[in-house]
N, C-alpha and C positions, 0 to 999 in steps of 0.2 A: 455393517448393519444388514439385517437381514432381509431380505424383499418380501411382501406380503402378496399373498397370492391374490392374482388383479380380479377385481370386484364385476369389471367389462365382459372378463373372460368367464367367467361361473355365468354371466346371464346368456352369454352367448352358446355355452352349455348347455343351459337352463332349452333354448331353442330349438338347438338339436335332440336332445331329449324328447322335446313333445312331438316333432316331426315322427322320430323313430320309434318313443314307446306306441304313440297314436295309430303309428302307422302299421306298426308290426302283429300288435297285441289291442286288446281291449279293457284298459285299467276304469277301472270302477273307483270314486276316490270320495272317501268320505269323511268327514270331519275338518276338512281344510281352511273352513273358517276359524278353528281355533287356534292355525296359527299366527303369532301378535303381528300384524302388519310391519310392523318395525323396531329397532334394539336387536340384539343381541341374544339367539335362541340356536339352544342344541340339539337336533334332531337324533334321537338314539333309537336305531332303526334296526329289527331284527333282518339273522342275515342268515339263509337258506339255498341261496341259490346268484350266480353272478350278474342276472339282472334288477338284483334288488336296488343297487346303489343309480343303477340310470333311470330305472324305472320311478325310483324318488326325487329324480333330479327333474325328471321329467313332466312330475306332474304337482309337484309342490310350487305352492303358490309364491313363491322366492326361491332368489339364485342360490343353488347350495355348494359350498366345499366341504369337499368329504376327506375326511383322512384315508389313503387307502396307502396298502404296504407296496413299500419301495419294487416287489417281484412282480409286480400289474406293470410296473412301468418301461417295456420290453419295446425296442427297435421305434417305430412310428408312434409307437401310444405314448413314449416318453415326452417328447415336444408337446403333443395334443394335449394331453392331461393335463402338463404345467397350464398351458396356454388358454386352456377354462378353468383354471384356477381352483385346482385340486390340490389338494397337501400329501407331497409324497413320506411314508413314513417306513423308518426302518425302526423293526417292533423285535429287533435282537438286541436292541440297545438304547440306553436312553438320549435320544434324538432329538437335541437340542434346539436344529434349526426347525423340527417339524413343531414341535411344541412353541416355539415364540412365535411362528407362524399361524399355527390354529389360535392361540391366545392371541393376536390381532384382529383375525377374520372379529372376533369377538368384539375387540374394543371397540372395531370400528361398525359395531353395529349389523355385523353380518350372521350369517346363517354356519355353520356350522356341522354339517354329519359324523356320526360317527357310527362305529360296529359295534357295541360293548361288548359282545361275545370274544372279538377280538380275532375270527378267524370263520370260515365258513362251517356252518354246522346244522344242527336240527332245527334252527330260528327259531328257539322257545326261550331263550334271554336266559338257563340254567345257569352258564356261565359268565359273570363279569367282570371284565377287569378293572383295575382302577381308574386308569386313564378319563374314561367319564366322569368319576366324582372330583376328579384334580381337575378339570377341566371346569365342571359347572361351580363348586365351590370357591377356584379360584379367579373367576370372570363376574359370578354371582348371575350368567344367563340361566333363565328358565330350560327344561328340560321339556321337552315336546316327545312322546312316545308316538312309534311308527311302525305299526304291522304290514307287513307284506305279508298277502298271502295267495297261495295258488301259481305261484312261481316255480313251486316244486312240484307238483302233484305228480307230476308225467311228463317224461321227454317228447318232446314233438319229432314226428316223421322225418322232416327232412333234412333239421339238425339238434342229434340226439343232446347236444350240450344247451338248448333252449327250450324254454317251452313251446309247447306247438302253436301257430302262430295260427293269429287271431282269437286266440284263449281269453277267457277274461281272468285278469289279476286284479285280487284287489288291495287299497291300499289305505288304510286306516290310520288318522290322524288322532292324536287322544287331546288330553287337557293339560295344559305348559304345568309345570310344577318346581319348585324351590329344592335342591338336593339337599343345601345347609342347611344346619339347626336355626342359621340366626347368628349367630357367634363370629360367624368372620373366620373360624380356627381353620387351621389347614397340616395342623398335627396328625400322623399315622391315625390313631384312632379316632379320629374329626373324620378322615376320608372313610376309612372301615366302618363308621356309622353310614355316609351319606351312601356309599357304594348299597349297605343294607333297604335303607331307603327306597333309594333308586330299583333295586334288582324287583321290590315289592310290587312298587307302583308300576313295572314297566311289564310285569307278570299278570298281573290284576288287568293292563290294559289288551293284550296277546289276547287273555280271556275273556273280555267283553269283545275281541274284534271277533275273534271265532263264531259269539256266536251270535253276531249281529250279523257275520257273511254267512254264518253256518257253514262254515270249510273248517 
């Protein structure tokens, strides 16, 4: 049977997170009321730059597991990552145990991250993979859209792979939303609808964050 990633450890996560974004950077966070206090919600979180996933760990207002790809998980960071209760995912193949794993985080009512772009890029959600509408339609969790922004603008001085520190990022929370029609279907074109759905609403949110931050 396969172990779910522990609930203890994503909050402990969740702690570190706020120490280090807090600390490092100046995240600006807005909308975080609308996500549901509790059940079962997927954050699909544009991805730009490698502190997006901590920086949303960081300051969302619930412990997140994020799916992130099996090459993040190198020498020290292999143990830590499990151990806050992250889902390692190998995205060359259909990854059985990471997928019953994210689909429990679900059942049991937890939080959920994900990349839908599926790899690091321009963070404008152009690209989606399925994986998110298999995920929402078959758990039936809300879908909460997640802009970061200002992660990328400009490398910081003193290390060029982050932004320069004490910068403000900001991080915009949208409105939870249903990806299924309703139907329960989990059929190829059930998902090629919801993934539509999704890529719309998550596009439509990117562009109200912009320009409520104006970045």
């Amino acid at each position: 049977m396969t172990e779910l990633p522990s609930a203890r450890g994503a909050e402990v996560g969740r702690r570190i997170g706020v120490g280090l974004m807090y600390g490092l950077w100046k995240p600006r966070v807005l909308g975080a009321w609308r996500v549901p206090a509790s059940g079962p919600v997927i954050f699909a979180v544009n991805h730009s730059h490698n502190i997006d996933g901590p920086m949303v760990m960081g300051v969302a207002p619930r412990p997140t597991h994020f799916l992130i790809k099996k090459e993040a998980f190198i020498g020290p960071l292999d143990p830590f990552l499990l151990g806050i209760g992250q889902v390692k995912v190998d995205r060359d193949t259909t990854d059985r145990t990471a997928i019953t794993q994210a689909l429990g985080v679900l059942a049991d009512g937890g939080v959920l991250g994900i990349f839908p772009e599926g790899t690091r890029g321009e963070g404008d959600f152009a690209s989606l993979r399925a994986g998110l509408a298999y995920f929402a339609v078959r758990s039936g969790a809300p879908i909460v859209p997640v802009a970061v922004l200002g992660s990328s603008e400009k490398p910081g001085r003193l290390i060029k792979a982050l932004p320069p520190l004490r910068s403000r990022v900001d991080v915009v929370f949208g409105e939870p939303f249903e990806a299924g029609d309703g139907s329960g279907r989990r059929t190829r074109k059930a998902l090629d609808e919801a993934t539509g759905r999704i890529q719309k609403q998550l596009a439509a949110h990117l562009e109200n964050a912009r320009r409520l931050t104006r970045r």
